[in-house]
C-alpha positions in Angstrom: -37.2 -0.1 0.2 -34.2 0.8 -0.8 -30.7 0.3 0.8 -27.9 2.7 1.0 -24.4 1.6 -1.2 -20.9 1.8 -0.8 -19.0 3.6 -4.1 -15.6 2.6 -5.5 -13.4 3.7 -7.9 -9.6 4.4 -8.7 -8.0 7.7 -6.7 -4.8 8.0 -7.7 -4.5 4.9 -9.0 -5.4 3.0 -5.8 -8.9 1.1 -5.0 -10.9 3.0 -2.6 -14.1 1.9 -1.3 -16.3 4.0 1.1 -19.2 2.7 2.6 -22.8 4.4 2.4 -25.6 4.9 4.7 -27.6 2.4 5.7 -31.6 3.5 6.3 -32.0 0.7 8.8 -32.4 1.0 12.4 -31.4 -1.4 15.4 -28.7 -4.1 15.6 -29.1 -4.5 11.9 -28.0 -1.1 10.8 -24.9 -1.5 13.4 -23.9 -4.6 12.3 -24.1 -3.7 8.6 -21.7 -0.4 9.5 -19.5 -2.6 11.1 -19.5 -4.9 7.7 -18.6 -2.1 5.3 -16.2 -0.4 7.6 -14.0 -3.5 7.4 -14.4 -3.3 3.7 -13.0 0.0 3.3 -10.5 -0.6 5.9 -9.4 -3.5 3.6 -9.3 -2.1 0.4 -8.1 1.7 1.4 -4.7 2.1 0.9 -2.3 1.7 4.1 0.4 3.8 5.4 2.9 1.2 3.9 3.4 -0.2 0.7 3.9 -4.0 0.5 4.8 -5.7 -2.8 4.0 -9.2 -3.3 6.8 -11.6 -4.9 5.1 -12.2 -8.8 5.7 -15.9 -10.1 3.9 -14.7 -13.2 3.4 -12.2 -15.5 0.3 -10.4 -14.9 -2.7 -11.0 -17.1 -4.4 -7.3 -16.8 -2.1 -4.5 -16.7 -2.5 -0.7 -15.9 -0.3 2.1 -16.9 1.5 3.0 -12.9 1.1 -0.5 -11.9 3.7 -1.8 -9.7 4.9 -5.5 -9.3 7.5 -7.3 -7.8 8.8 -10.0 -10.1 10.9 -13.0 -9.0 13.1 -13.2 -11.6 13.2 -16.5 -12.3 9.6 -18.2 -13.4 8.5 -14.0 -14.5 11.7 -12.2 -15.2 10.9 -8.4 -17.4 13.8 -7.8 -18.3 16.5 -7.7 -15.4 15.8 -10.3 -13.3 14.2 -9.8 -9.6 12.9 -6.6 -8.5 10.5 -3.7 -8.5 8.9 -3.2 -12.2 6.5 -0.4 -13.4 3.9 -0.4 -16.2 4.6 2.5 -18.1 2.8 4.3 -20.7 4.4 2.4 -23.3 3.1 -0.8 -22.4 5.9 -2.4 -20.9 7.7 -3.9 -17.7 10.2 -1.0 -16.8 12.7 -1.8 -13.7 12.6 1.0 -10.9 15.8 -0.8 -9.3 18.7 -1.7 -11.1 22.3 -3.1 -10.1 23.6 -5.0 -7.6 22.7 -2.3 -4.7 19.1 -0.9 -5.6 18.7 2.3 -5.4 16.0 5.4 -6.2 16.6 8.7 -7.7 13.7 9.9 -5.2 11.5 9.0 -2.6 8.8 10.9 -1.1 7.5 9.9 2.8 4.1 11.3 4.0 5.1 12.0 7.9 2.9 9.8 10.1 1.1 10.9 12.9 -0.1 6.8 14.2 1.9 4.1 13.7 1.3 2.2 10.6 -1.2 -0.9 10.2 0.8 -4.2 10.1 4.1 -3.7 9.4 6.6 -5.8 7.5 10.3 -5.8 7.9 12.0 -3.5 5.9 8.9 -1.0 6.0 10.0 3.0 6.0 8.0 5.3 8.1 8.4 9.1 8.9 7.6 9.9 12.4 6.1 13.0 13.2 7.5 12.1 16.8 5.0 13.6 18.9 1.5 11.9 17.6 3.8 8.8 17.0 6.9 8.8 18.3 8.4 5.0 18.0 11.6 6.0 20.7 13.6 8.5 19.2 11.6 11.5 18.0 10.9 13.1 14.5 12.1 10.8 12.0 12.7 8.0 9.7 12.4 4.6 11.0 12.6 1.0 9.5 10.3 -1.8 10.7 12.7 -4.8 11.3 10.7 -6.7 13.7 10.2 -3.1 15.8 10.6 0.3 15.0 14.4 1.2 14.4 15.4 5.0 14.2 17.9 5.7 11.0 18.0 9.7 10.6 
């Protein structure tokens, strides 16, 4: 007897996990969907992205990696902030100055309200599937949904 797997790998990047069939019948088989469910719900990627504050460098490193470093016990280069892996092998700042800023930055429009957010989140609104108060837009999560354009 065989039992049905979940597969993993790395989509863009990111840790997926989707869950396989399970040839069981009964409670067993429900219970077991339920189980993997939560696993893929855990490890899929969210509508958010949340960076942890780094204490210390990272041991395994990938080329697109972002990490937030605190500046002070893990400092790459200029002090706290957003870093990237790049192709070269090193720590490259995505913020800089005393104002951080981005050249760009790209918002998938949201039809549901994102899982667990964190102050200072971004979300698009699509404003009809999710509309947080005022319509289509961009909102910031600072303990509730605040409209900004």
């Amino acid at each position: 007897m065989s039992f049905g797997s979940g597969r993993y790998g790395l989509g863009d990047g990111l840790m997926t996990y989707v869950p396989g069939n399970v040839p069981l019948t009964g409670e067993l088989t429900d219970f077991l969907r339920d189980e993997l469910t939560q696993i893929a719900e855990s490890l899929n990627p969210s509508d958010g992205v949340d960076f942890n504050l780094i204490q210390a460098a990272p041991t395994k490193n990938f080329r697109g990696e972002y990490r937030y470093a605190d500046g002070t016990n893990w400092d790459p280069g200029e002090g706290e902030g957003l870093y990237l892996f790049d192709s070269t092998s090193a720590w490259v700042p995505t913020l800089s100055g005393t104002t951080p800023t981005l050249d760009t930055l790209t918002l998938r429009t949201q039809t549901t309200a994102p899982g667990t957010p964190v102050d200072g989140m971004l979300a698009f609104a699509d404003g009809t599937s999710w509309n947080p108060g005022s319509g289509k837009g961009l909102y910031v999560y600072n303990g509730g949904w605040n409209f900004i354009a």
